[in-house]
C-alpha positions in Angstrom: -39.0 -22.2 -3.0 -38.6 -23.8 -0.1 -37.4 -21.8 2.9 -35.6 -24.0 5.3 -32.9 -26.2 5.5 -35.4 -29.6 4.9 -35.1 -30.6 1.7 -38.5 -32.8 0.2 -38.4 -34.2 -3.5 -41.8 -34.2 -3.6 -42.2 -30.6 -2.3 -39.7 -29.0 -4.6 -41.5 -31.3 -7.2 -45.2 -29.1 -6.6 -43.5 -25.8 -5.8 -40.6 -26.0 -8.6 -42.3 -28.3 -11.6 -46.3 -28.3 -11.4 -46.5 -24.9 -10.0 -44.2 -23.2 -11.2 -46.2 -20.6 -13.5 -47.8 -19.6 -10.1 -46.4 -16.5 -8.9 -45.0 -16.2 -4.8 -45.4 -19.9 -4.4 -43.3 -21.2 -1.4 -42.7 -24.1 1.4 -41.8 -24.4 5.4 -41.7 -26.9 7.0 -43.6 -27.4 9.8 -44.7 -30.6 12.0 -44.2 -33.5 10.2 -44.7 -32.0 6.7 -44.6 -29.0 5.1 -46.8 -26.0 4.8 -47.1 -24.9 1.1 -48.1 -20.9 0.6 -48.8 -18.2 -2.1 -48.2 -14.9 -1.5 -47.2 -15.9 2.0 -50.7 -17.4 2.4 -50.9 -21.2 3.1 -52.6 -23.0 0.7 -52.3 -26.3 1.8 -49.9 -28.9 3.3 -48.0 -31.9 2.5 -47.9 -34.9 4.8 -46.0 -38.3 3.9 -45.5 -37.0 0.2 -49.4 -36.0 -0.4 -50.6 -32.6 -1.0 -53.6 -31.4 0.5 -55.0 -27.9 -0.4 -57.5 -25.8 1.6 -61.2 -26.2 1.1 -64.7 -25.2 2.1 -68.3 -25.4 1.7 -67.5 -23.5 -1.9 -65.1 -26.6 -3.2 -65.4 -29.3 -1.2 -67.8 -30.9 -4.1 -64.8 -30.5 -6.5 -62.9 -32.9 -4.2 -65.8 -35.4 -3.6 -65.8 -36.0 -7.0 -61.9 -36.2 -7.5 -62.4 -39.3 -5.0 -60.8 -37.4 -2.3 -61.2 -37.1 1.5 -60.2 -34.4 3.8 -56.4 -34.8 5.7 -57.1 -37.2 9.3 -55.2 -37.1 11.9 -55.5 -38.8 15.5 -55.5 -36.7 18.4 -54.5 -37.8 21.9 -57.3 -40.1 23.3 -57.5 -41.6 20.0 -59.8 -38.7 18.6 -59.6 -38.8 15.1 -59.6 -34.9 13.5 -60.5 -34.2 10.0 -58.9 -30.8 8.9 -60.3 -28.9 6.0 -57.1 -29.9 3.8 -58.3 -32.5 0.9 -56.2 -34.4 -0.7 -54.9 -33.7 -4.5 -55.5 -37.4 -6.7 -52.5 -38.3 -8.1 -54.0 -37.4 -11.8 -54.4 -34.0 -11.0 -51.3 -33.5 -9.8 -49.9 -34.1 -13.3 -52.1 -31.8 -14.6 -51.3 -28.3 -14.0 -54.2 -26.3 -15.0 -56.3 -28.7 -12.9 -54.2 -28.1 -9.7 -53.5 -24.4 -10.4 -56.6 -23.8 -10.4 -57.2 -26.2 -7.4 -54.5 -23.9 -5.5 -56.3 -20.7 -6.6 -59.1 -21.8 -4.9 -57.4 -22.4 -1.5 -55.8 -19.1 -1.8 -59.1 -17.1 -2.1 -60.6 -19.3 0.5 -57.6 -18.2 2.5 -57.6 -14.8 2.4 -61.5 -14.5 2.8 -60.9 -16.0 6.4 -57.8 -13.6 7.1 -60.4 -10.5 6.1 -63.1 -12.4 8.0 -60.8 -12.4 10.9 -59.2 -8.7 10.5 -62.8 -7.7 10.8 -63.2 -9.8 14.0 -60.4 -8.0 15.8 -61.4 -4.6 14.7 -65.0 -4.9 15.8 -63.4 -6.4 19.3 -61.2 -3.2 19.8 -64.3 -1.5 18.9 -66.3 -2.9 21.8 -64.2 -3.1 24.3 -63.2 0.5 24.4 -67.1 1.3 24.3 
C-alpha cells in the first residue's frame, strides 16, 4: 500500500478501502502529496487530501461534467500551471465502480504515453547512429 514511512488517512483510505478490488495499486510520497500508481504506473496524485487522476483529450469531458477542474499550481513568478490531473468529486469517491473505472482510465492513458515515449527513444537511437 503505501511505500514509505508517511502515513496519510486519506491515502490509505483510496488505496486500502475504495480501491481495494484494483489489483497492484500503491502510494509514495512525493512533493507535498502523494503519487498514487497501478502496476507501478502513476495514476494520479493526492494533494491536501484530494485525489486527482490522469486525463486527456479521451476523458477530460467525463471530468467537465463531474464539475471538476484540472490540479493548479503556482509556479515561481506567480505563473499559474494547470497539470493534466483532475480532480475526483467527492461523490465519486464513495462510489467505487465510478472511480475504478475513473482509475482505469488514467492507467491506459498512462501507459499509452510510456509506449509513445519507448518509441520516441528507439527511433532517436535509430537516427543518430544513421
Amino acid at each position: 500500500m503505501l511505500e514509505d514511512m508517511r502515513r496519510n488517512e486519506f491515502v490509505e483510505y483510496i488505496i486500502g478501502d475504495q480501491l481495494a478490488g484494483m489489483s497492484g495499486m500503491s502510494a509514495k510520497a512525493m512533493f507535498s502529496g502523494f503519487g498514487i500508481y497501478r502496476e507501478g504506473t502513476i495514476v494520479g496524485i493526492v494533494i491536501d487530501d484530494e485525489l486527482y487522476l490522469k486525463a486527456d483529450a479521451t476523458n477530460e469531458a467525463k471530468y467537465k461534467a463531474m464539475g471538476s477542474a484540472p490540479f493548479v499550481y503556482d509556479r515561481k513568478g506567480g505563473k499559474r500551471v494547470a497539470m493534466s490531473y483532475w480532480k475526483v468529486p467527492p461523490e465519486v469517491l464513495e462510489d467505487r465502480e465510478r472511480i475504478s473505472e475513473l482509475v482505469d482510465d488514467a492507467y491506459e492513458i498512462n501507459l499509452k504515453k510510456a509506449v509513445e515515449k519507448s518509441g520516441m527513444k528507439k527511433r532517436k537511437r535509430k537516427t543518430r547512429t544513421a
